[in-house]
N, C-alpha and C positions, 0 to 999 in steps of 0.2 A: 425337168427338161425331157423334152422327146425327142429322140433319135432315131430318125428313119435309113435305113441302110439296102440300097437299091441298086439296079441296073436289070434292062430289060435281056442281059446274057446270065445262062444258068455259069455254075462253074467258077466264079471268079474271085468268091470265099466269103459272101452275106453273110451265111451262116456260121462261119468258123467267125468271122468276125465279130456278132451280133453275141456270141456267146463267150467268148475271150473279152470281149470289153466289159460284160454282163459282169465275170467275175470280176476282173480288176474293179470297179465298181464297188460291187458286195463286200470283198477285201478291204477297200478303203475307207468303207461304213455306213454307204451309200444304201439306199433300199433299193433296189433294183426289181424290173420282173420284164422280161420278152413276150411279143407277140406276136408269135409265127403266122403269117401269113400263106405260107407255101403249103400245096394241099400234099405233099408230102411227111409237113410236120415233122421234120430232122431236129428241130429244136423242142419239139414237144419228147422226143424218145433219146435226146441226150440227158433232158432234165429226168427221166425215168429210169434211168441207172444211175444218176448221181448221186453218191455217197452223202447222206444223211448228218454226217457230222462233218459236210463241206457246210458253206454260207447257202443260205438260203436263197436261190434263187426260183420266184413263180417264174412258170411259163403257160401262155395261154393264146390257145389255136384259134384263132378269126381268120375264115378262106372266105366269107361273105361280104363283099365290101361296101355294100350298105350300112353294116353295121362298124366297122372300121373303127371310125373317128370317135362314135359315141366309144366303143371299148375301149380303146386308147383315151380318152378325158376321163375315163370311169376309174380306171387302172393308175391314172395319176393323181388322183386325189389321194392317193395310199402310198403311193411310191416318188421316189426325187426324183428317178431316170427311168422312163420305158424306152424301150428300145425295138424296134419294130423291124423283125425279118422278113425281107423282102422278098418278093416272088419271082422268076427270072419269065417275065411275060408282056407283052404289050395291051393291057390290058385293063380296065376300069381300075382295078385294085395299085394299079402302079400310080393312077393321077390319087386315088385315094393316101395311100402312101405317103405321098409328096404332102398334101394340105394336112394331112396329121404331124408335121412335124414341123418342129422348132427347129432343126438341123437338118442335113442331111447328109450321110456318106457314100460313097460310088466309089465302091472297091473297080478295081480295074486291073485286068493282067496286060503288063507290055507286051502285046501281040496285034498285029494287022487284025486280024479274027475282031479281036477284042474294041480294036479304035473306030472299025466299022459297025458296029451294034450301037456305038455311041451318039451315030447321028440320029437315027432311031431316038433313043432317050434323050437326046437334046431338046426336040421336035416335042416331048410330051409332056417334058419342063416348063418349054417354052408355053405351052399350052396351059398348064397349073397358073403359070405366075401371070395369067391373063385376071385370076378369082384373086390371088394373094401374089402381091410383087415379090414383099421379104421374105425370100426362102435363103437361105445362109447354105449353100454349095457345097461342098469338097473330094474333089479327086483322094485315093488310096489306092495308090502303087499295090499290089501284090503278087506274090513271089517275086521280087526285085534284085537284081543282083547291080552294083554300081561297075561290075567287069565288064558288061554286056553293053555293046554300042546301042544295040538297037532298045536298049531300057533307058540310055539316057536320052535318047533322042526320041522318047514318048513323050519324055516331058515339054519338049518343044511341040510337038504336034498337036496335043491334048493343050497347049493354049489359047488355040482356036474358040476354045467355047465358050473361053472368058469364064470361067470356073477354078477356083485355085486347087492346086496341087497341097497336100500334109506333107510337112519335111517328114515325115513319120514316115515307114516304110516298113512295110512285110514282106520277110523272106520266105523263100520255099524250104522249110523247116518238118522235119518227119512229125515232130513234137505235136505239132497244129491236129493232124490226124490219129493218131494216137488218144490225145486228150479227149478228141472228138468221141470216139469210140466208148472212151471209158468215162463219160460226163464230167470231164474236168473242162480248167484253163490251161494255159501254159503255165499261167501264174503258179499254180497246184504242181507243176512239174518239175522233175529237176534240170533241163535245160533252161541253164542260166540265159543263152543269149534271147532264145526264145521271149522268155518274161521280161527282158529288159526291155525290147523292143514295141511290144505290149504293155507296157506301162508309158515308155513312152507316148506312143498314140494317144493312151487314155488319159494323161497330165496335158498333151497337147490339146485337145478334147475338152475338154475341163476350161481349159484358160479361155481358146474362142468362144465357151457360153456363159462364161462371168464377164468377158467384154461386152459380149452381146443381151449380159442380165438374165440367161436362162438360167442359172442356176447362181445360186447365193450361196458361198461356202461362210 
């Protein structure tokens, strides 16, 4: 399975994401490896302090996105799940993105900021699934809090694009930056709620690509 994880807004957790699901993943028994797309390579210098006797996770930097697709089909011949970090840009490498993937997730912070950037990537979706219809969608709430008016009535607004919403949901969690730091998961962490929540997603995850036959457990 390949998992592309996108939005043309920096900031909204690709990366914390793409790497927290990587582990849970590896964890579960999964072969796993990332490919950072962001000429930043945040996921290339987490996998570069990650402790050696965590799971093995490859990570491997593609900012070219001519070459994209072939490295993504090359990297799954070897692995069950790549997972592809996304670049925060309007830019050839976002439509690239999109057609490499059997999935795809759109982390998103409830914030105006955030709902406005999305018509932008609506527009570039719309524009992919001109080459390839079946692209399999999904919104991801993160930093969510179910106290906050204005986070539940994202989920009303964000129905607009006819894109489903993950009952999964990420909190604003110290954990998430921490791990980041020290090339972990939350899973690896001892915040309990952190990992639960993160395992959720990644069983949630799981289930819609055995309905949809990307992956065969």
């Amino acid at each position: 399975m390949k998992i592309g994880i996108t939005n043309l807004k920096g900031g909204v957790g690709k990366t914390t994401v793409s790497q927290n699901l990587a582990v849970c993943f590896a964890h579960m028994g999964y072969k796993v490896c990332i490919v950072d797309t962001d000429t930043n390579q945040n996921s290339l210098a987490w996998n570069g302090v990650r402790d050696e006797e965590l799971p093995n996770i490859l990570v491997v930097g593609a900012t070219d996105s001519n070459a994209l697709t072939k490295t993504v089909d090359t990297l799954h011949k070897d692995h069950e799940i790549v997972i592809i970090d996304g670049t925060p840009s309007l830019s050839k490498m976002t439509t690239r993105i999109i057609l490499s993937s059997d999935l795809l997730l759109i982390p998103i912070l409830p914030s105006g900021h955030d709902f406005r950037s999305m018509t932008q990537f609506f527009e570039r979706f719309e524009q992919a699934k001109e080459f390839r219809n079946d692209i399999p969608a999904y919104f991801l709430l993160n930093q969510y809090s179910n106290n906050l008016n204005v986070h539940s009535d994202m989920k009303g607004i964000l129905a607009q694009f006819d894109i489903p919403i993950l009952e999964s949901t990420i909190r604003n969690r110290v954990a998430y930056n921490k791990t980041g730091i020290e090339g972990k998961g939350v899973y690896e962490y001892q915040d309990i709620k952190a990992k639960a929540e993160m395992v959720r997603l990644t069983k949630e995850l799981l289930d819609k690509a055995e309905a949809l036959n990307f992956l065969q457990n």
